[in-house]
N, C-alpha and C positions, 0 to 999 in steps of 0.2 A: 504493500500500500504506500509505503515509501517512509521517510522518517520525516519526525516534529523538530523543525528547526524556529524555537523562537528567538531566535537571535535580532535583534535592532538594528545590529555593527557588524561589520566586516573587515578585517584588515585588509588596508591596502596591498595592491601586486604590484613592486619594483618603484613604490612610492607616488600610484597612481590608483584610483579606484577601478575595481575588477567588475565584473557581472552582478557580485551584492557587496555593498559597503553602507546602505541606509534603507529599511525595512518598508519606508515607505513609497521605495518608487520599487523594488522588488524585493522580494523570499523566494528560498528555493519551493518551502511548501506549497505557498501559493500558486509555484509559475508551475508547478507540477499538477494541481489540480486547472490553473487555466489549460492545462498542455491537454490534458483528459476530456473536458469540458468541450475545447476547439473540436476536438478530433471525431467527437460525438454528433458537432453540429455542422462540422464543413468549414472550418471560419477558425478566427484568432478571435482567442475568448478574455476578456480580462473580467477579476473578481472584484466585488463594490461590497461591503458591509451589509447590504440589504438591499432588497427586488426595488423598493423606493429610493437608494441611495444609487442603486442601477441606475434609471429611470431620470434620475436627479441630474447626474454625472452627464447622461448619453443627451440631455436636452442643452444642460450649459454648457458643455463642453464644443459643440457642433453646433449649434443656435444664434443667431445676433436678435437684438433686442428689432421690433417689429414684425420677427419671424410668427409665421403662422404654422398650427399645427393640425390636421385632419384627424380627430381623436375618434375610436371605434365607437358609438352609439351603443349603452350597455355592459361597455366593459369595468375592470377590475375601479370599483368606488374609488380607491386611494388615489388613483392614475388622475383623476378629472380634478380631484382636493388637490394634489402637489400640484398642477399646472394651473390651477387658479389658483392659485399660491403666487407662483411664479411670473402671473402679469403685472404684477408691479414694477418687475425689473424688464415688462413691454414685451412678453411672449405671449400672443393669443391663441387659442384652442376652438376650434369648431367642430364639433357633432355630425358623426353620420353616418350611415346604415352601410356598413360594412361586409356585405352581402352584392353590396353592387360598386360602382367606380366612387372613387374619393372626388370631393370638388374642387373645381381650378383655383389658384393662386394662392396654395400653401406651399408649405418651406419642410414638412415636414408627414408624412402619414402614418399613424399608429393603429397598427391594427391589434387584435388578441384573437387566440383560437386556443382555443374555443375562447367567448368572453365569459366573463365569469362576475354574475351566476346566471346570464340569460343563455349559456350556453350556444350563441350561434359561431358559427366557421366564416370566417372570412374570403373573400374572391382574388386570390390573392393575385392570380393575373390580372386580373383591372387594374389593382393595384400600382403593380411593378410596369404597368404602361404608362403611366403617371411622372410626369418628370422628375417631383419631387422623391428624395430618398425614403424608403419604404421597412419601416421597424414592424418586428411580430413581438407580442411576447404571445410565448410559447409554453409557459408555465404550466399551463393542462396539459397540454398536450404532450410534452417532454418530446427531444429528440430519437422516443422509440417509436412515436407516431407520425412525427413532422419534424422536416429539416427547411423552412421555410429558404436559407440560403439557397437550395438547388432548385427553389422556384424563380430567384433574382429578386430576393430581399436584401435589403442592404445590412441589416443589421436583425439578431435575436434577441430577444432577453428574455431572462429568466429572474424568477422569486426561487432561487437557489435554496432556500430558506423548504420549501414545499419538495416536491416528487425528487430531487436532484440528492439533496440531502437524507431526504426522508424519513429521518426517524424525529422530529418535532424538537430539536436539539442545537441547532447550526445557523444562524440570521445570517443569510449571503443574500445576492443579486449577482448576476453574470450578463454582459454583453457580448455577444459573441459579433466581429465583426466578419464581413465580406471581402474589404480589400486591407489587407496590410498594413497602408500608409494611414491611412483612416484610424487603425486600431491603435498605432501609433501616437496618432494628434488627440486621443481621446488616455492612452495610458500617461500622455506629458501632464495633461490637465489635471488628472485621479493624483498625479503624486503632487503638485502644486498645490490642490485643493484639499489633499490629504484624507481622500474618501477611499481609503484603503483596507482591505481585506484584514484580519488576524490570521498567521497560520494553523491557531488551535482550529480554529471551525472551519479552515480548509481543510485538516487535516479529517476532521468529520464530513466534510463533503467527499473527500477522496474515497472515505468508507461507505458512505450511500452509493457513492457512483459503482462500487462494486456488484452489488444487486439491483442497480436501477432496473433493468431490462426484467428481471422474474418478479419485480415488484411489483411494477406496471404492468407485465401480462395479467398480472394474478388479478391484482383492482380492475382494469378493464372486465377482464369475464365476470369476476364481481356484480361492477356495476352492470350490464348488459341487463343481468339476471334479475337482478333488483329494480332496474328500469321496467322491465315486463310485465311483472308484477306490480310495480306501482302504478303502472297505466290499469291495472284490471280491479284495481281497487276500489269500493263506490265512494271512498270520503276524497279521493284525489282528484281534481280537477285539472290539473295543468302535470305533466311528465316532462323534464329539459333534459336531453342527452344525444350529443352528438354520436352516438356510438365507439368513440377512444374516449381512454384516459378515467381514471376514476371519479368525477367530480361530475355530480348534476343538482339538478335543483327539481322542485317538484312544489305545486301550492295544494293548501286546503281551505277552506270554507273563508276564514277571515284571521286576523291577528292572534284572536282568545284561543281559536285550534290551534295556530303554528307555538303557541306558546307552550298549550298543553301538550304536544306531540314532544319538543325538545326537553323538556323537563320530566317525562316519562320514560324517556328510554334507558336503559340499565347496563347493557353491553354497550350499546354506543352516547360516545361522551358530549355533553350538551357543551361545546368549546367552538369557539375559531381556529381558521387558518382550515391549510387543507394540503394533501398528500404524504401522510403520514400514514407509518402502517396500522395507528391507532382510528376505526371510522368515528369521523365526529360530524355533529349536524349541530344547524342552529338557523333560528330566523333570521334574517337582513335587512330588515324592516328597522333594525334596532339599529343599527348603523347607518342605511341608507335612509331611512325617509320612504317616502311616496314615490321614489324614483324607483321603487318595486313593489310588486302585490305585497301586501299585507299578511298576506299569508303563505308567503313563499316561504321554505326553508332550504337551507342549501345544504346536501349530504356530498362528505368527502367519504372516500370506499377508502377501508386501509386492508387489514390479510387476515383477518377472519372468516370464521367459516359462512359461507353466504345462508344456509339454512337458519343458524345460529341468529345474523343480523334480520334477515326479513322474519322470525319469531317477538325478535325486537321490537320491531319498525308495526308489523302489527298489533301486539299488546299496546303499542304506545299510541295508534289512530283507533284505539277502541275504547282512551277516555275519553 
């Protein structure tokens, strides 16, 4: 898996600095699990402390003040907060159904695939015919389902923190770039701004990436199965699941149900976040507002026995 170097410092080579001499522009740990991560995705990957310090990084670093961004319609809450955050410093964001082409005279397109929690897939040819450079984050989907670079995405990102690391233990974000120089002009920025990875939680991303692949087989079929059944259910109105990846979302009657459903369940953990081998659900309403049903809840699949969760998931739609 490789060894934990947490080293700050480096002695200089021949009274010059060598490959690592100050921790925050590289670690061997880190550049080991970037090296992993790339290799996964097609691209040169660098690691950010978190999927929002990803995100953070990939927009100031590549950005000038004026620039506009084509944000996917329904994707991951945080993403829309951080950039309406970030129009002060004169970055605007526009909204939009990411199922079809992005609109002219932005600087920048963000898509998700899945989004997360309305679960749609994005069109990512439209996309990538679009002048502007074309970001995924791919966090549901992990690159065991999707390598958006080999559609002519410019860039990836990941919540490193989710399916990548996966055992609910490791706060990363990962960019994984497409051209070289690019990833370059963005790792100059990461050590000046100093939005730098630790190698302890790389060294635990190195160890998720060992099982990524029978993780995520296992949660997809998972989910799949759980999706079936929750479509045939009389209290479920609404089933979201792209068919990859362990993460759906599914509504019931209104708020008072999605509450009583999360705080009923016994094997699955009433928590956030998502892609962990532990399944957790929770309403989103709580977070998001109106900008979701009321009674959506969003179920993460981790590697339990699926008979086991859907015993759960029933007991729990039968308060």
């Amino acid at each position: 898996m490789g060894s934990l170097d947490r080293s700050t410092i480096w002695p200089y080579e021949d009274g010059e600095p060598g490959r690592f001499y100050y921790s925050r522009y590289a670690n061997p740990t880190v550049e080991e699990a970037e090296r992993q991560v790339g290799e996964l995705d097609g691209g040169t990957a660098l690691l950010f402390p978190s999927g929002a310090g990803a995100a953070c990084a990939l927009v100031l670093g590549l950005l000038n003040p004026d620039d506009t961004i084509a944000l996917a319609e329904g994707c991951y809450y945080g993403t829309g907060v951080l950039l309406t955050e970030l129009e002060r410093w004169g970055l605007r964001h526009v909204e939009f159904d990411q199922t079809g082409p992005p609109p002219d005279g932005v600087q920048l397109v963000w898509l998700e695939a899945p989004s997360n929690p309305f679960l749609t897939m994005p069109d990512i040819a439209a996309a990538v015919a679009h002048p502007a450079p074309v970001v995924v984050d791919a966090t549901a989907a992990t690159p065991i389902h999707l390598q958006p670079l080999e559609q002519g995405a410019d860039f990836v990102l990941h919540s490193a923190t989710k399916y990548l690391a996966g055992h609910d233990d490791a706060l990363l974000g990962a960019v994984v770039c497409a051209d070289p120089e690019t990833a370059e002009r963005l790792q100059r920025f990461r050590g000046v701004a100093g939005i730098v990875a630790a190698p302890d939680v790389a060294w635990l991303l190195l160890r998720g990436l060992k099982t990524l692949r029978i993780r995520v087989e296992r949660q997809t079929a998972t989910a799949r199965e759980l999706a079936d059944r929750l479509r045939a259910h009389p209290k479920i109105e609404t089933v979201r699941y792209p068919g990859i990846g362990g993460l759906m979302s599914f509504d019931v009657a209104d708020g008072e149900a999605a509450r009583r459903v999360e705080t009923a369940t016994e094997l699955i953990v009433n928590a956030t976040s998502l892609g962990g081998t532990t399944t957790v659900i929770e309403t989103r309403a709580r977070w998001e507002g109106d900008r979701v049903p009321s009674g959506l809840l969003r179920l993460s699949v981790g590697l339990e026995d699926p008979d086991a969760l859907w015993a759960d998931l029933e007991r729990a739609l039968a308060t």
